[in-house]
PLY file of the C-alpha trace (Angstrom):
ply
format ascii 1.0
element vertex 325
property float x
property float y
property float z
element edge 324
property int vertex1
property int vertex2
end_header
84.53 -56.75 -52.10
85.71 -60.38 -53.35
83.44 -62.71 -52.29
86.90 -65.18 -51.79
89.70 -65.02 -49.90
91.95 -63.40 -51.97
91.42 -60.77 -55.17
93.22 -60.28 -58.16
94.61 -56.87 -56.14
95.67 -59.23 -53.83
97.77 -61.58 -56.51
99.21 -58.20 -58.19
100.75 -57.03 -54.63
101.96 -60.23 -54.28
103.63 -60.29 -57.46
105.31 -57.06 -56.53
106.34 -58.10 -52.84
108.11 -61.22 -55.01
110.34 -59.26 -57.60
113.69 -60.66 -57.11
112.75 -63.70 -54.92
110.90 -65.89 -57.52
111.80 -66.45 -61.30
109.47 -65.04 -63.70
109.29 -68.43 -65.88
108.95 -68.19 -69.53
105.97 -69.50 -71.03
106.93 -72.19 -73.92
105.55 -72.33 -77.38
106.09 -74.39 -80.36
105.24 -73.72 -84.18
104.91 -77.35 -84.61
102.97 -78.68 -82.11
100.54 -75.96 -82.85
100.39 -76.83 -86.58
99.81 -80.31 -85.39
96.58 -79.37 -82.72
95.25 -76.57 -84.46
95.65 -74.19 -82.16
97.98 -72.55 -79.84
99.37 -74.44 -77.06
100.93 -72.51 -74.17
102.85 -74.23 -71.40
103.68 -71.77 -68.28
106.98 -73.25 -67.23
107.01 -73.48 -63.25
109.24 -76.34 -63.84
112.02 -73.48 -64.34
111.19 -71.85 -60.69
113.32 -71.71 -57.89
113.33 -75.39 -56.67
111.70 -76.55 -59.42
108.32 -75.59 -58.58
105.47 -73.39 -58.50
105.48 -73.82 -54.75
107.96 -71.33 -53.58
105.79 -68.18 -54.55
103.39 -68.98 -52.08
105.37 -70.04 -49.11
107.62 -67.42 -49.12
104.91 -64.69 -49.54
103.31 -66.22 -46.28
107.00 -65.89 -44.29
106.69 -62.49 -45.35
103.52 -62.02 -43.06
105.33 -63.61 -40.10
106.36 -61.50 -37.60
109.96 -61.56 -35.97
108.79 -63.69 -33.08
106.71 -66.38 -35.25
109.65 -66.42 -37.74
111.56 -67.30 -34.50
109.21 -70.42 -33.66
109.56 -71.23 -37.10
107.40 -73.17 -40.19
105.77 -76.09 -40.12
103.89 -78.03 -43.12
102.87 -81.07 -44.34
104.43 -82.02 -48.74
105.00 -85.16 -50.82
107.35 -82.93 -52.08
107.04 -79.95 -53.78
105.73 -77.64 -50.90
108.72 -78.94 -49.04
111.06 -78.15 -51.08
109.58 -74.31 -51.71
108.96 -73.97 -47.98
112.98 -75.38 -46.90
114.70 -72.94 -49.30
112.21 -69.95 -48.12
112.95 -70.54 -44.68
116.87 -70.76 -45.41
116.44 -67.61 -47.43
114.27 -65.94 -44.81
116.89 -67.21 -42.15
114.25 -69.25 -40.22
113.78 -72.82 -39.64
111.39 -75.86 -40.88
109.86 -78.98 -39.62
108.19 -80.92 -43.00
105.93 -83.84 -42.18
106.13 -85.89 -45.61
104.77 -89.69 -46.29
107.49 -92.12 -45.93
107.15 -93.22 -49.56
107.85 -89.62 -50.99
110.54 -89.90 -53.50
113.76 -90.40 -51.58
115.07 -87.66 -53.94
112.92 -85.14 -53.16
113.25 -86.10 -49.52
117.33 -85.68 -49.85
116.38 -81.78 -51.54
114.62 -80.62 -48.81
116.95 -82.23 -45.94
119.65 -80.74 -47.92
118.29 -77.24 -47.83
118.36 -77.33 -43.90
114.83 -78.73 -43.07
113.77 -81.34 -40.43
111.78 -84.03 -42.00
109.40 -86.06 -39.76
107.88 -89.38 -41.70
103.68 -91.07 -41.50
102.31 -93.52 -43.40
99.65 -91.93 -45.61
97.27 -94.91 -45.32
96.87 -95.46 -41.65
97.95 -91.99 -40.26
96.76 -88.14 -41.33
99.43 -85.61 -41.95
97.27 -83.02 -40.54
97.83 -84.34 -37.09
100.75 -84.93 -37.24
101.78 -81.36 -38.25
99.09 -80.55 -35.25
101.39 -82.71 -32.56
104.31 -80.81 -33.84
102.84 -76.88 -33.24
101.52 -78.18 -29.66
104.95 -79.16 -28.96
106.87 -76.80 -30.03
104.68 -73.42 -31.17
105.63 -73.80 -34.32
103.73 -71.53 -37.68
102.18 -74.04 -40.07
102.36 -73.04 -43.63
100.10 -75.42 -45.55
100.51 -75.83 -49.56
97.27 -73.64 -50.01
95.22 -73.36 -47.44
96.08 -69.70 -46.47
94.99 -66.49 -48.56
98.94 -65.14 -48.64
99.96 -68.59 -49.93
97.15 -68.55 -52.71
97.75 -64.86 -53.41
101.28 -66.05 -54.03
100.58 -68.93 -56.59
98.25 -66.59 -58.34
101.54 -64.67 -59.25
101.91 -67.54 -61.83
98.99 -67.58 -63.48
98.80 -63.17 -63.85
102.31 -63.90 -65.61
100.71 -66.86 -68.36
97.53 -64.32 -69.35
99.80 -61.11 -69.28
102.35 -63.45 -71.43
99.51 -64.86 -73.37
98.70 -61.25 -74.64
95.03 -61.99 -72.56
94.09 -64.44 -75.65
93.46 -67.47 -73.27
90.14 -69.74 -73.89
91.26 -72.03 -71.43
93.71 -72.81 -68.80
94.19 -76.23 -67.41
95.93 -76.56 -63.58
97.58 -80.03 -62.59
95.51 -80.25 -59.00
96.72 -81.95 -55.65
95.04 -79.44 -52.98
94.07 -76.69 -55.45
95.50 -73.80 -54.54
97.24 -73.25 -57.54
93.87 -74.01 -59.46
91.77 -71.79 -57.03
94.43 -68.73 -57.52
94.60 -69.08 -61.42
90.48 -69.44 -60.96
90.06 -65.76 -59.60
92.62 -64.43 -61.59
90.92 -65.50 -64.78
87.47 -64.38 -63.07
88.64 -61.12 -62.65
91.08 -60.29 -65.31
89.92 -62.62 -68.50
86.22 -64.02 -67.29
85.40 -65.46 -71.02
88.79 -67.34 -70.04
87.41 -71.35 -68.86
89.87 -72.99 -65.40
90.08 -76.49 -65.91
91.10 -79.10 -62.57
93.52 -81.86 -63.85
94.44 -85.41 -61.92
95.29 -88.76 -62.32
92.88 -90.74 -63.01
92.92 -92.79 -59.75
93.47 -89.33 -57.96
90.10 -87.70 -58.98
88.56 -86.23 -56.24
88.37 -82.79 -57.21
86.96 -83.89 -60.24
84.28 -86.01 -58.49
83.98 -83.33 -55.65
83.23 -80.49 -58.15
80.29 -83.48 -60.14
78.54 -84.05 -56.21
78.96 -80.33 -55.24
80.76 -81.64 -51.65
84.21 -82.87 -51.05
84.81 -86.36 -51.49
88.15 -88.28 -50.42
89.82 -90.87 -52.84
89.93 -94.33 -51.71
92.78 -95.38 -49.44
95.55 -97.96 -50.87
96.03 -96.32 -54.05
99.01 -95.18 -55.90
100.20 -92.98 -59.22
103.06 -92.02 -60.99
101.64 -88.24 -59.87
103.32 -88.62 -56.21
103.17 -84.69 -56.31
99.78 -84.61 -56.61
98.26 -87.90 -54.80
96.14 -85.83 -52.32
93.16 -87.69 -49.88
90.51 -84.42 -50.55
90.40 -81.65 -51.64
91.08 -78.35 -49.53
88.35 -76.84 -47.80
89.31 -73.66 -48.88
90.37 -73.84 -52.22
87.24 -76.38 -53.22
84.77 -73.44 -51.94
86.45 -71.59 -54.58
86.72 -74.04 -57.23
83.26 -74.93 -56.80
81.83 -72.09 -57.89
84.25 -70.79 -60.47
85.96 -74.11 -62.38
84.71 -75.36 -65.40
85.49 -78.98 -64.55
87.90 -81.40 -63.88
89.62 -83.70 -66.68
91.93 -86.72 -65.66
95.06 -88.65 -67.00
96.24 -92.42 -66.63
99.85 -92.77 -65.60
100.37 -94.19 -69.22
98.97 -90.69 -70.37
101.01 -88.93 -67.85
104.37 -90.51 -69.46
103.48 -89.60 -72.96
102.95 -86.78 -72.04
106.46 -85.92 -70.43
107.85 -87.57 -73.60
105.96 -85.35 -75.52
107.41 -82.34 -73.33
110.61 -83.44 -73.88
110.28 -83.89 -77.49
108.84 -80.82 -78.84
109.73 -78.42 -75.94
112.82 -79.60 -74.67
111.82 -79.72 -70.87
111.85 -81.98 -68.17
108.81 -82.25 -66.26
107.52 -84.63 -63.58
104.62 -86.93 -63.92
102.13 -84.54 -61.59
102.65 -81.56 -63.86
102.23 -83.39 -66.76
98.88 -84.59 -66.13
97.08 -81.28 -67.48
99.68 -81.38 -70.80
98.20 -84.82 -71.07
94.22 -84.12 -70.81
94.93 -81.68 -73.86
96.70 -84.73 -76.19
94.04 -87.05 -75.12
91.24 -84.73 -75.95
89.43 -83.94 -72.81
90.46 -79.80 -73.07
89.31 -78.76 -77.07
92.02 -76.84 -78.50
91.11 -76.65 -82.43
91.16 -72.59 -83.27
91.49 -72.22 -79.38
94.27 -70.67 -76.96
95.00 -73.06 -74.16
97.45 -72.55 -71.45
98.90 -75.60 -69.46
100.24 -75.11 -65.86
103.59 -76.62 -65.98
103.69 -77.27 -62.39
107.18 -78.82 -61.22
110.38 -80.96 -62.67
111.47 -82.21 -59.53
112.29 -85.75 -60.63
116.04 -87.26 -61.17
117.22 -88.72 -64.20
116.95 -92.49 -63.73
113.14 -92.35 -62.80
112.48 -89.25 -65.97
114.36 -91.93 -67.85
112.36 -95.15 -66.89
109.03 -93.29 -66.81
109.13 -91.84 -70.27
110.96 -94.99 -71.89
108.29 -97.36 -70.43
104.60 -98.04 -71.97
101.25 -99.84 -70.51
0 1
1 2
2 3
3 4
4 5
5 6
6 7
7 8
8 9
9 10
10 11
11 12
12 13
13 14
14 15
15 16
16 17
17 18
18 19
19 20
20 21
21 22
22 23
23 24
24 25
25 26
26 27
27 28
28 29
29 30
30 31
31 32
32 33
33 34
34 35
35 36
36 37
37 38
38 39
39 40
40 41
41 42
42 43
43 44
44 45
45 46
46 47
47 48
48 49
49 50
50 51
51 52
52 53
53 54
54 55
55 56
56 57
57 58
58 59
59 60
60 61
61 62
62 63
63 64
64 65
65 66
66 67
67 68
68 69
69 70
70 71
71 72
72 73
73 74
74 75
75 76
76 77
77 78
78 79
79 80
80 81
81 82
82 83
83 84
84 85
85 86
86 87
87 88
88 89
89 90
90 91
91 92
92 93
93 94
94 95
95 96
96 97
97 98
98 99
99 100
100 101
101 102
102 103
103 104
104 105
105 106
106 107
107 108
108 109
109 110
110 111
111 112
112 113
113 114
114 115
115 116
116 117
117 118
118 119
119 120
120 121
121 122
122 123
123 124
124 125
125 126
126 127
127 128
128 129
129 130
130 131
131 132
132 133
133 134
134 135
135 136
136 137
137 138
138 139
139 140
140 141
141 142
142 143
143 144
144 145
145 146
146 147
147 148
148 149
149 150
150 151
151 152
152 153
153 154
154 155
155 156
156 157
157 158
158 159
159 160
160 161
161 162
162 163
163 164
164 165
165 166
166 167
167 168
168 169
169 170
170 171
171 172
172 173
173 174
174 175
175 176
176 177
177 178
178 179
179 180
180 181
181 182
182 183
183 184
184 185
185 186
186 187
187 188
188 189
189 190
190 191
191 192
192 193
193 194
194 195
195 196
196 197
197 198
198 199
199 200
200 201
201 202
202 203
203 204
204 205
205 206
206 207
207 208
208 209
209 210
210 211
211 212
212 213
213 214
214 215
215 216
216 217
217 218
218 219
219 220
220 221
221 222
222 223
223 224
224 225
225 226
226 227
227 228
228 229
229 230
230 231
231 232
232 233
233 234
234 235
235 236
236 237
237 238
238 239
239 240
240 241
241 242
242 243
243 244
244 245
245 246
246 247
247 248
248 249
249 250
250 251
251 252
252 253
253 254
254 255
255 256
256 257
257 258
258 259
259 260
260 261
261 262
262 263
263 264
264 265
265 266
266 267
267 268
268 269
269 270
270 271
271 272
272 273
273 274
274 275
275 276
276 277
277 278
278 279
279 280
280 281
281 282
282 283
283 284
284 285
285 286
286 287
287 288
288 289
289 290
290 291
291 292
292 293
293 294
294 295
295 296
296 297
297 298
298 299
299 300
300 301
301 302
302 303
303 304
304 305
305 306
306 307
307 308
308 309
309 310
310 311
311 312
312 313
313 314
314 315
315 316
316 317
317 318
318 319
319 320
320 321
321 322
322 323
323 324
């Protein structure tokens, strides 16, 4: 028996309960860049997913364990972005409805996505209210399901999909995988997966430098929040602590946690753009960027990058990656 909440059995079912509801993404490669690093560079594309974004595996395989009469109530969840815009079109697409409780400075673009996919979106200020409560104040008042971004073994079962799909792509020759983090799920799925399927295979945490507290959570062995006020290009991942469940996983099976500046961040989307001719947002590009600024080795190594989301419009892709500290 796994001693987590979910198995790698768990992530395979999963993957077969989403054939024909997710997009197996491809992963990207590039000659070049690998002649350039000296060694092979894979980047997992979740920027090609169904709303742009790793995020719809998960919340649709936890609408599939709703009964008829909770699917009637309907979802509830808290997103900057991301898990709003996976858990609006799963709810359209399992005909069922959704309240999202996002911070009133989530870009007004992502905002617009997941109002136009039929979801009701209720505002807080993320430094003097907690979205938890407010998502709590919403299911006393109207018996609402919440689906959190990770915190439930069908939703981490469900981003595990992505990583099984980067090792089987990767032939199983991965020495490392690196996982943009905001909650981490996503980082606690790929974690057992590589446990159980490729164990010499090392899970690395990455966040914006100013966003670190998984990094500093996983150094003190205990969660620890990041200090109110602050702000990052990485709006997708500009989390307050980490999850309770997903840090009892990462805990105990991450290798560590590796950071980015926002300057970092942009070259890195540049880079992206450059060489692999892909848009992705500043969040996802964080663990792309702790691989150029040589935090993650990857001389004579196989690394695979999580290419989390590209949910960004063109003006702000254009200012970000045209702009320098």
């Amino acid at each position: 028996m796994t001693p987590y909440p979910i198995s790698l059995n768990d992530v395979r079912a999963a993957s077969i309960a989403l054939q024909g509801v997710v997009v197996r993404t491809p992963m990207l490669e590039n000659a070049d860049v690998n002649k350039k690093l000296g060694g092979r560079l894979l980047l997992k594309a979740e920027n090609m997913q169904r709303t742009g974004a790793f995020k719809i595996r998960g919340a649709y395989h936890r609408l599939l364990g709703l009964s008829e009469q909770e699917k009637s109530r309907g979802a509830v969840s808290y997103s900057s972005g991301n898990h709003a815009l996976g858990l609006a079109r799963a709810c359209q697409m399992m005909r069922t409805s959704a309240v999202i409780v996002m911070p009133s400075d989530a870009p007004v673009a992502k905002q617009a996505a997941v109002h136009a996919m039929g979801a009701e979106i209720v505002t807080y200020d993320r430094d003097t209210q907690n979205s938890a409560d407010v998502v709590q104040q919403i299911i006393l008042e109207s018996g609402r399901v919440e689906v959190p971004p990770s915190a439930h073994p069908q939703i981490l079962a469900g981003a595990g999909t992505a990583a099984l799909e980067l090792l089987q792509d990767a032939g199983g020759a991965l020495d490392a995988v690196v996982i943009p983090c905001g909650g981490g799920g996503l980082t606690a799925a790929t974690a057992v997966v590589m446990a159980e399927a490729s164990p010499d295979t090392k899970v690395y945490a990455a966040e914006p430098e100013l966003f670190d507290d998984t990094r500093r959570s996983l150094i003190e062995g205990q969660r620890v929040p990041n200090p109110k006020g602050r702000r990052t290009i990485c709006d997708s991942i500009m989390t307050p602590i980490p999850g309770e469940m997903t840090f009892d996983i990462n805990r105990r099976l991450l290798a560590g946690g590796v950071t980015a500046t926002d300057d970092e961040a942009r070259q890195a989307m540049r880079f992206a753009f450059e060489y692999f001719k892909t848009v992705i947002e500043p969040g996802a590009a964080v663990g792309l960027a702790a691989v150029l600024n040589g935090q993650i080795p990857i001389k004579e190594k196989t690394v695979g990058i999580m290419i989390t989301g590209g949910n960004i419009d063109a003006v702000r892709f254009s200012d970000l990656v045209n702009t320098t500290a």
